[in-house]
VEXNUFI-397215 format. One record per residue (C-alpha): residue number from 1; residue in three letters; x, z negated, y negated. Coordinates in Angstrom, 2 decimals. Example, Ala and Ser with C-alpha at 12.3 -4.5 7.8 and 13.67 -1.06 7.14 Angstrom:
<recs>
REC|nr|rest|px|pz|py
REC|1|ALA|12.30|-7.80|4.50 $
REC|2|SER|13.67|-7.14|1.06 $
</recs>
This chain:
<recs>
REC|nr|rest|px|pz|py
REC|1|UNK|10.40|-36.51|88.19 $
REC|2|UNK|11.75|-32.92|88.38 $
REC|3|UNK|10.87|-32.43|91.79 $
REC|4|UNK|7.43|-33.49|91.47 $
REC|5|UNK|6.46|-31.43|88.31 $
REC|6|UNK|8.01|-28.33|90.50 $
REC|7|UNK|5.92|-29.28|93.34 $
REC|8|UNK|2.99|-29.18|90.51 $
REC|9|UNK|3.66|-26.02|89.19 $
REC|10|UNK|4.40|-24.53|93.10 $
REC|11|UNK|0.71|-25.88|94.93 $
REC|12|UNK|-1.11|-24.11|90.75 $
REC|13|UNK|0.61|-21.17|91.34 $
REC|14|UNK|-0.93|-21.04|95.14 $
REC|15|UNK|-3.89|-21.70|94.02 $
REC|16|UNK|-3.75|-18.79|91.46 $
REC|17|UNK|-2.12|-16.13|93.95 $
REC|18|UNK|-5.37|-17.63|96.33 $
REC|19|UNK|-7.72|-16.59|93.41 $
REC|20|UNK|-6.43|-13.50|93.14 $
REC|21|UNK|-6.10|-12.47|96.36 $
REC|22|UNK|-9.77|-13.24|97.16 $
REC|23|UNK|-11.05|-11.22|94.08 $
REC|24|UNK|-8.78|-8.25|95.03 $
REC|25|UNK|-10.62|-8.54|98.88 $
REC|26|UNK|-13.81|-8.27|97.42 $
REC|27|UNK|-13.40|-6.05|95.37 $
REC|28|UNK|-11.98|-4.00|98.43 $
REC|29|UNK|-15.03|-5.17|99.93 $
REC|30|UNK|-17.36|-3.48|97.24 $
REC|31|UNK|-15.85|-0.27|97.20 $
REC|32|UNK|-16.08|-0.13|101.35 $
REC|33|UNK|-19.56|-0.99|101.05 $
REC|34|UNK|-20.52|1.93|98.99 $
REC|35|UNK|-18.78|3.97|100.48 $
REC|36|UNK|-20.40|3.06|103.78 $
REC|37|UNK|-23.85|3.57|102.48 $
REC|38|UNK|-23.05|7.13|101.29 $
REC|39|UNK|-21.54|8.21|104.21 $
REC|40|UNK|-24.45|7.22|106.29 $
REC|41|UNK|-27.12|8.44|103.18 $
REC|42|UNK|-28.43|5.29|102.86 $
REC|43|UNK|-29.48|6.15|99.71 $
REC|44|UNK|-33.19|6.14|99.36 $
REC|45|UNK|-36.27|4.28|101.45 $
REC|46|UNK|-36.59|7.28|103.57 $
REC|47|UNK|-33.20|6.35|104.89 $
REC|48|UNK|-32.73|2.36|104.71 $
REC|49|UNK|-30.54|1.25|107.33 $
REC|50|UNK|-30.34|-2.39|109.12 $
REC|51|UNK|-26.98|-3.94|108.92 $
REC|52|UNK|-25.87|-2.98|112.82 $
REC|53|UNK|-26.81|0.61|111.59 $
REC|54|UNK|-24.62|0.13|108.54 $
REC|55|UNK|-21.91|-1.67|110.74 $
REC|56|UNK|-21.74|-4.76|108.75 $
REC|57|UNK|-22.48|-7.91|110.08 $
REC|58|UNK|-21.68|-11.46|110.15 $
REC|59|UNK|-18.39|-12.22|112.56 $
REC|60|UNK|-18.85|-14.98|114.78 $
REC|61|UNK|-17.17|-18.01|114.67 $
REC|62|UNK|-14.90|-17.40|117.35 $
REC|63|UNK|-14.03|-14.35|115.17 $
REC|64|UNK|-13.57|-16.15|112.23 $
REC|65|UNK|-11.19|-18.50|114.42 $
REC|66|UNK|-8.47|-15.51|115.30 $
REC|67|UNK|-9.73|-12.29|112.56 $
REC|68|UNK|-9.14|-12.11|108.95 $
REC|69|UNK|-12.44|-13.19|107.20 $
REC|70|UNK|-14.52|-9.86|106.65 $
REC|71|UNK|-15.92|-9.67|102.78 $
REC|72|UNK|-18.30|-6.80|103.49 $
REC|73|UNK|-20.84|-9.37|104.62 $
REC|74|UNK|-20.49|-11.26|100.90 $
REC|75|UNK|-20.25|-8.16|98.94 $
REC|76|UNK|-23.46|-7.05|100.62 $
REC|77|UNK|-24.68|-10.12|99.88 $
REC|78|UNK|-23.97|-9.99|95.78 $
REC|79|UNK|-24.81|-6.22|95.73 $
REC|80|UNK|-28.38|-6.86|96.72 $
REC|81|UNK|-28.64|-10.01|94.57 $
REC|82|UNK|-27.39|-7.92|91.68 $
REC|83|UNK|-30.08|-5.37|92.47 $
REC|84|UNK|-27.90|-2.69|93.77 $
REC|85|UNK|-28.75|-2.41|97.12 $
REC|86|UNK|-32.18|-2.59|98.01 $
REC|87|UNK|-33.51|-4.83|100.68 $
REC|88|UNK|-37.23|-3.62|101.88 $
REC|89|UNK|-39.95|-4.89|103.99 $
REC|90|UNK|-38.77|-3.27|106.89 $
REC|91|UNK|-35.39|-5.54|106.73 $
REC|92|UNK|-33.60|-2.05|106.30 $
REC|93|UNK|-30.86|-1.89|103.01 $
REC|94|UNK|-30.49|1.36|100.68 $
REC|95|UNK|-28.26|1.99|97.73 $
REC|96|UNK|-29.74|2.69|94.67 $
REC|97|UNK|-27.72|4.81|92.16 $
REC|98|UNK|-29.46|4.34|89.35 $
REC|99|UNK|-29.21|0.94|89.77 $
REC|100|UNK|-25.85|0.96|90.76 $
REC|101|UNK|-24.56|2.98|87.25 $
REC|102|UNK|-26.42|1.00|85.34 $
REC|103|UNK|-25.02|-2.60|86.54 $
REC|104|UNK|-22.06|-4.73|85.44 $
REC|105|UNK|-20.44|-4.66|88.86 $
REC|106|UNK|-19.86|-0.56|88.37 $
REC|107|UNK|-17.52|-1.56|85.89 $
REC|108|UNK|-15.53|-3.89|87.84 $
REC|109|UNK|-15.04|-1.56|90.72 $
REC|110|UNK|-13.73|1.63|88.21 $
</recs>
């Protein structure tokens, strides 16, 4: 009986150390993002960028076989679903500031 509420307690704490390890990689993930799309000055429509530009892209499934799963991909993802990056016409992506101080995700990343 002992042995199987330790086994109980051992497999929820794995999956909480799983949870938070995830969130803290995205969150990594976030901040990399942004600071990707200053450093290249993706910052207006003038300057969108496609995703090779930007350097983040999808890894392949070989990659995914032998490589630690990349979160930039994701984070992009949720960043232009939350209206922070900008996705145009062109399929080119730009940050947008104002956007970006005025979301809930800025306060997650400070």
């Amino acid at each position: 009986m002992l042995n199987t509420i330790i086994f109980i307690l051992f497999i929820i704490g794995l999956l909480v150390l799983a949870f938070f390890l995830s969130r803290m990689r995205m969150k990594r993930s976030l901040q990399q993002v942004l600071k990707i799309f200053r450093e290249k000055g993706a910052l207006d429509h003038h300057n969108a960028m496609t995703r090779e530009e930007l350097g983040i892209t999808s890894q392949s499934i070989i990659e995914r076989m032998y490589k630690v799963r990349d979160y930039k991909p994701y984070a992009l993802q949720l960043m232009v679903d939350a209206g922070i990056i900008i996705f145009d016409e062109e399929g080119k992506f730009y940050l947008s500031e104002t956007n970006f101080a005025n979301s809930n995700l800025r306060k997650l990343l400070e």
